[in-house]
C-alpha positions in Angstrom: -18.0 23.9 2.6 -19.0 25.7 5.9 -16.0 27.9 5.8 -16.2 28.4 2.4 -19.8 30.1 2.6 -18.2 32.7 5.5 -15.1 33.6 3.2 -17.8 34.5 0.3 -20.0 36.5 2.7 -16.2 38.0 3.4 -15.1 41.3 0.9 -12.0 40.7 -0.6 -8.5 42.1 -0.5 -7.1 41.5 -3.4 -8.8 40.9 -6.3 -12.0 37.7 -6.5 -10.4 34.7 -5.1 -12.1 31.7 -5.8 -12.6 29.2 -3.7 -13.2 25.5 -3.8 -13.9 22.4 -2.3 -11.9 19.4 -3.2 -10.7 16.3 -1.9 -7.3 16.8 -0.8 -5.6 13.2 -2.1 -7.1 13.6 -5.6 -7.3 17.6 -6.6 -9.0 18.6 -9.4 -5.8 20.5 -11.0 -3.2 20.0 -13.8 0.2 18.5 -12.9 2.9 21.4 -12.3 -0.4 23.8 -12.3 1.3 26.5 -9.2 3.9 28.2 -8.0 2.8 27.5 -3.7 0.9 25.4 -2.6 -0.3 26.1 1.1 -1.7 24.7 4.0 -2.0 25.6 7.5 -3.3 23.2 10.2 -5.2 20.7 7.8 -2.1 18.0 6.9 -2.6 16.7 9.9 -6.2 15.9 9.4 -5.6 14.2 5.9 -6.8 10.5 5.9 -3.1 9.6 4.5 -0.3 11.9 4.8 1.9 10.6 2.5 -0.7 10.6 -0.2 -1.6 14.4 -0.1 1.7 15.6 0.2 2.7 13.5 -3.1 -0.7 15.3 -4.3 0.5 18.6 -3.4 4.0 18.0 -5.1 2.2 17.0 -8.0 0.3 20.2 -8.9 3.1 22.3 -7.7 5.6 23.3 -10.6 9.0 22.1 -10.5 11.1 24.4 -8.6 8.1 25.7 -6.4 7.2 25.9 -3.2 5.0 23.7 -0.4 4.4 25.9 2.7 3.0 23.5 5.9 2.0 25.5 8.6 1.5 22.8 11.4 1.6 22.2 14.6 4.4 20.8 16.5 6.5 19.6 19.7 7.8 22.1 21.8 11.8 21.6 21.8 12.2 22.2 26.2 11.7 20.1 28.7 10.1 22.6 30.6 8.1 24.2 28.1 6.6 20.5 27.2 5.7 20.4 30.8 3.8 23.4 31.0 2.3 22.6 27.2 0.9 19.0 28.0 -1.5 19.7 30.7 -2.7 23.3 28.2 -3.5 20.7 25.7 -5.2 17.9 27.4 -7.1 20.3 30.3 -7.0 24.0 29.7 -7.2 23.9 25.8 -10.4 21.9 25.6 -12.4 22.1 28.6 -11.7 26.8 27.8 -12.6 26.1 24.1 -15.2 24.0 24.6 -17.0 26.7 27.4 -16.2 29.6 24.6 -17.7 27.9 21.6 -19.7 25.6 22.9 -18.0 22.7 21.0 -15.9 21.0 23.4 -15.4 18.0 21.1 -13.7 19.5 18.5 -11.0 20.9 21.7 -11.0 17.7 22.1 -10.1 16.1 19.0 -7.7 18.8 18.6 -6.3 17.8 22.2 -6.0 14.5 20.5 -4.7 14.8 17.4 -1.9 16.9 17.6 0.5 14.5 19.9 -1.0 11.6 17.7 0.7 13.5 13.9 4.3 13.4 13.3 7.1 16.1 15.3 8.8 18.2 13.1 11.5 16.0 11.9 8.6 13.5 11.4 6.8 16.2 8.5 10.2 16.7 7.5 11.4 13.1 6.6 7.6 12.9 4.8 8.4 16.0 2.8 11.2 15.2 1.8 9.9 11.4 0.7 7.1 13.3 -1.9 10.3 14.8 -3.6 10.6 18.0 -2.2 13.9 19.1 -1.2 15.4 21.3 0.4 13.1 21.5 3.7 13.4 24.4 5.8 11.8 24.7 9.1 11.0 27.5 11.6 9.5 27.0 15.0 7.0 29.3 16.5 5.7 29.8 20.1 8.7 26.9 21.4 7.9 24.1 18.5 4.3 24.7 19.5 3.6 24.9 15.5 6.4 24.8 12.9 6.6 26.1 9.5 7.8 23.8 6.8 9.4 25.4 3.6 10.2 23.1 0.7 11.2 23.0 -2.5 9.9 20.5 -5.7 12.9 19.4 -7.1 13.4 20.3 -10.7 13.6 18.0 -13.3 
């Protein structure tokens, strides 16, 4: 609801958008209501995976698309080296001194090693009946982009 009320105070680009909050395992839409359905950062948050992505098959039409943007594991050795001590030190003790919020850099510290790798999301896609699955890898594997496809009929 919080960053609802800032995207309303926000002027839009195109067109009104409307906006919504909704509980992600049980939206408040029509089967096969959308052509992409998106989400960036948040499937890792969901109290069970498997159970929104199933949701999110659900209102997307048959032959449509589910975008994930999430984050990920960094594919080299040495870049995981260097990535592990950003999350767990640097990342929460510089957000926290920015935003005065440390715990949230600290749940997110926490959470991302704790959520599936890439061919983790991918293997759960593809179980909520979406298929193909495409992925591309940003920053290393620091976040991946998951493509995929409802199956049609």
């Amino acid at each position: 609801p919080e960053m609802i009320a800032v995207a309303r105070r926000r002027p839009a680009s195109a067109g009104r958008p409307r906006y919504l909050a909704a509980d992600a395992l049980r939206l408040p839409f029509a089967d096969e209501r959308f052509d992409l359905v998106t989400a960036a950062f948040g499937v890792r948050n969901l109290e069970d995976l498997d159970a929104g992505l199933a949701e999110m098959a659900r209102v997307t039409r048959r032959g449509g698309r589910i975008a994930v943007l999430e984050f990920g594991r960094p594919a080299s050795a040495w870049l995981r080296a260097l990535y592990r001590p950003y999350l767990h030190w640097w990342l929460p003790r510089a957000g926290g001194w920015i935003t005065g919020e440390p715990g949230s850099y600290r749940y997110l510290s926490n959470s991302i090693p704790a959520f599936a790798d890439q061919e983790g999301l991918r293997t759960r896609l593809r179980a909520a009946g979406l298929q193909p699955v495409s992925r591309r890898d940003f920053s290393g594997g620091i976040a991946s982009l998951h493509v995929a496809v409802r199956r049609p009929g």
